[in-house]
N, C-alpha and C positions, 0 to 999 in steps of 0.2 A: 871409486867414482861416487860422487855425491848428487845425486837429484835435487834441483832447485825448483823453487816452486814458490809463489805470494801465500796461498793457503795452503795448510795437512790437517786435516780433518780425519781426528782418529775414533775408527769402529767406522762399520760399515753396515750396520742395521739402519732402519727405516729413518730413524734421527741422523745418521752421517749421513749417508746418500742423498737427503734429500736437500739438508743445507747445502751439500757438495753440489748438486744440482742447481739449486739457485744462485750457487755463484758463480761457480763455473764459465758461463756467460761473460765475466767480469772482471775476472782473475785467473791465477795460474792455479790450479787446483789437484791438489791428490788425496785420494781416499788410503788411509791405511787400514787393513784388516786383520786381525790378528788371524782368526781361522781360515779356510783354506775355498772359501766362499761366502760371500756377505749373506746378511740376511739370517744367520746360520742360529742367534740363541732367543731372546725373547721376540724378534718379529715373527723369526722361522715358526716358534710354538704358540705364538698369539691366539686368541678366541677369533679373530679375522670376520668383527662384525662391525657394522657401521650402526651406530640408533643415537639419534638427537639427543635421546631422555638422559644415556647413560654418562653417570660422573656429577660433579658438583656444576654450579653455576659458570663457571669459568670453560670446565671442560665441551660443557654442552655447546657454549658460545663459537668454544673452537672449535667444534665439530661442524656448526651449521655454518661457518665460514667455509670451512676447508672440503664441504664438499662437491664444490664446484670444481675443485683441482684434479678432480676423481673421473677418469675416461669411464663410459658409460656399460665399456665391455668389463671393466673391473669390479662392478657391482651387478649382484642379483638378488632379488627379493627374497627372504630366507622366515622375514616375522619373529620376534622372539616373544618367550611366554616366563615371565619371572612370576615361582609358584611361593607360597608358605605355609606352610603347616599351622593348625589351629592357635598353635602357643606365639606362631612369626606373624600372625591377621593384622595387628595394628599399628605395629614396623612398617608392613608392605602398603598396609592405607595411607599412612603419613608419606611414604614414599609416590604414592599414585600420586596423591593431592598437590606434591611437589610437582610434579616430573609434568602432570598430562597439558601443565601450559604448553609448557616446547612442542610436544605433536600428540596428534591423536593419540590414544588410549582408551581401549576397551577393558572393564571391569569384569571380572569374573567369579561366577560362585562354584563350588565343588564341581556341580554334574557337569558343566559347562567345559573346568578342564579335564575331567576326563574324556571326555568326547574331545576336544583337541587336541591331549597331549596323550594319549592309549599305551604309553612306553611306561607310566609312572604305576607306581605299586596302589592298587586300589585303596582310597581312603585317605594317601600320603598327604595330599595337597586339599587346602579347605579353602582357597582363594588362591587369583593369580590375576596380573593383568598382562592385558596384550599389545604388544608395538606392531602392527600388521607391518607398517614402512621398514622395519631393521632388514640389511642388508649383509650378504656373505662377501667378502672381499677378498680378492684372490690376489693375497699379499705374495705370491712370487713374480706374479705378471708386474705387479707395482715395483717392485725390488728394481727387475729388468730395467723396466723403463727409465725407472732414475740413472740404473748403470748407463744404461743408450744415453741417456740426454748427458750424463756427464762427459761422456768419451766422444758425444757429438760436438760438444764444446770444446774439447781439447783436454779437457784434466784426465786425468788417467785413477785407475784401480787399482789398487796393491793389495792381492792374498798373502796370509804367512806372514805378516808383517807382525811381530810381537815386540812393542815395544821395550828397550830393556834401559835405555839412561837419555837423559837429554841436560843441554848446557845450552846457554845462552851466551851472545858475543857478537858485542855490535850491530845491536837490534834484530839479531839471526838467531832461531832455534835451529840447533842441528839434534837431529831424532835420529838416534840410533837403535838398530832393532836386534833378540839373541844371536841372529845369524852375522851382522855386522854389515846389514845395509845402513846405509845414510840418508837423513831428508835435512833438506835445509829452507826453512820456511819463514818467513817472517810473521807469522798468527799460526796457532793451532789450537784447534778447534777440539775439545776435548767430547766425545760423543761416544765416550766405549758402555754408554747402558747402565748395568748392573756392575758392571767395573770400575767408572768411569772415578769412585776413592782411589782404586790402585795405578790408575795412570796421573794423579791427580798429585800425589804423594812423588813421584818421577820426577813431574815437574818444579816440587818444593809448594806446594798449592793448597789450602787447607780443606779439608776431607767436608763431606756434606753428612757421611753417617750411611752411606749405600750401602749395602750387603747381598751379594748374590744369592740367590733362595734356588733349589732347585723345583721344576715344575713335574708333577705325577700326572700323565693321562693314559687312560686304557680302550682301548680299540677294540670293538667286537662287533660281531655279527648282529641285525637287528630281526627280529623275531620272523617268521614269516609271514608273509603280506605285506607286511608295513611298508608305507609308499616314501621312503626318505626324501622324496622332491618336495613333498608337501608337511615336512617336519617341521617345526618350526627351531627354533633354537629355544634348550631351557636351561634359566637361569633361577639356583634357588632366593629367596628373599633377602639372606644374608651373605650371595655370593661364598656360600662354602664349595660348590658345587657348578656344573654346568655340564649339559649334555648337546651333543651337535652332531649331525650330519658330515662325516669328511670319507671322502673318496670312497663311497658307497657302502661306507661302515658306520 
């Protein structure tokens, strides 16, 4: 049996769901997911913050668009503190003098982040500035929602979907997946992420140069006392590094 459908929009992180979402509305729509829940690789392990500053001129632009699209339960004020080390001071300045059109920013000297940021190894940081407005984003609650709004509309979700061949034929893709389901779609929406060369290359499509990278974070205990409601998020100057607040670790 083959599924037919106007759109397949393949991956099912924050980028599929959410085109799926907007169109859904409008069209016949299915999400294909290769894993066996969306949301599952770079949304799932995302930094899941919101801040105007962060990214080049473009990204910002987008941000301070799109955060009106954003339910008010999905954001909580979190502040983040990007630190530098003596040798990073003139990087992170160049970086202030850029960034503090977009929104407020406070300056800081050594003593200032240690009394903020009490987790950092005394002496590390010789300047940092502060976004008080950066926001934590509880990108599973967003995930849902897009899932709800897409299956409110009528399109539907596909886990375990791994794409494995597609042909074209008579302005029809037919997607076929290792297991030997079928979609037949007239547009598809190519949204697999980090994958998105290898589904790309299926279709005969030429490659943009993606490469999966795997991501390292380590979870631990934070010192006693430390009040993690009132952490801020820290970011080092050259983004090698970041530390956060998640699930009361």
């Amino acid at each position: 049996m083959v599924d037919t459908v106007d759109i397949a929009v393949i991956g099912g992180g924050i980028a599929g769901l959410s085109v799926a979402a907007e169109l859904a509305p409008h069209a016949r729509v299915t999400v294909l997911e290769t894993e066996d829940q969306p949301g599952y690789h770079a949304t799932g392990r995302s930094a899941a913050i919101f801040a105007h500053n962060y990214g080049d001129g473009m990204i910002r632009a987008l941000s301070a668009w799109s955060e009106g699209q954003f339910a008010s339960e999905v954001l909580s004020t979190r502040g983040l503190i990007r630190v530098a080390t003596a040798a990073q001071r003139d990087r992170l300045r160049a970086l202030y003098e850029d960034m503090r059109h977009d929104t407020p920013l406070d300056w800081l000297e050594a003593d200032a982040v240690a009394a903020a940021v009490p987790l950092l190894r005394q002496g590390h940081a010789d300047c940092a500035f502060r976004n008080p407005s950066a926001a934590d984003m509880d990108v599973g609650q967003i995930v849902a929602d897009y899932a709800r709004g897409i299956r409110a509309a009528g399109g539907t979700l596909g886990t375990g979907f791994r794409v494995a061949s597609a042909r074209r034929a008579d302005g029809v893709w037919r997607v076929t997946s290792e297991k030997g389901a079928e979609v037949a779609a007239a547009i598809v929406v190519n949204a697999a992420g980090a994958w998105a060369d290898q589904v790309a290359a299926i279709f005969d499509m030429r490659p943009l140069g993606l490469v999966p990278k795997r991501r390292s974070a380590v979870t631990f205990d934070a010192p006693p006392g430390t009040d993690l409601r009132a952490l801020p998020m820290i970011v080092d100057a050259d983004e090698q590094f970041y530390l956060k607040p998640e699930g009361g670790a």
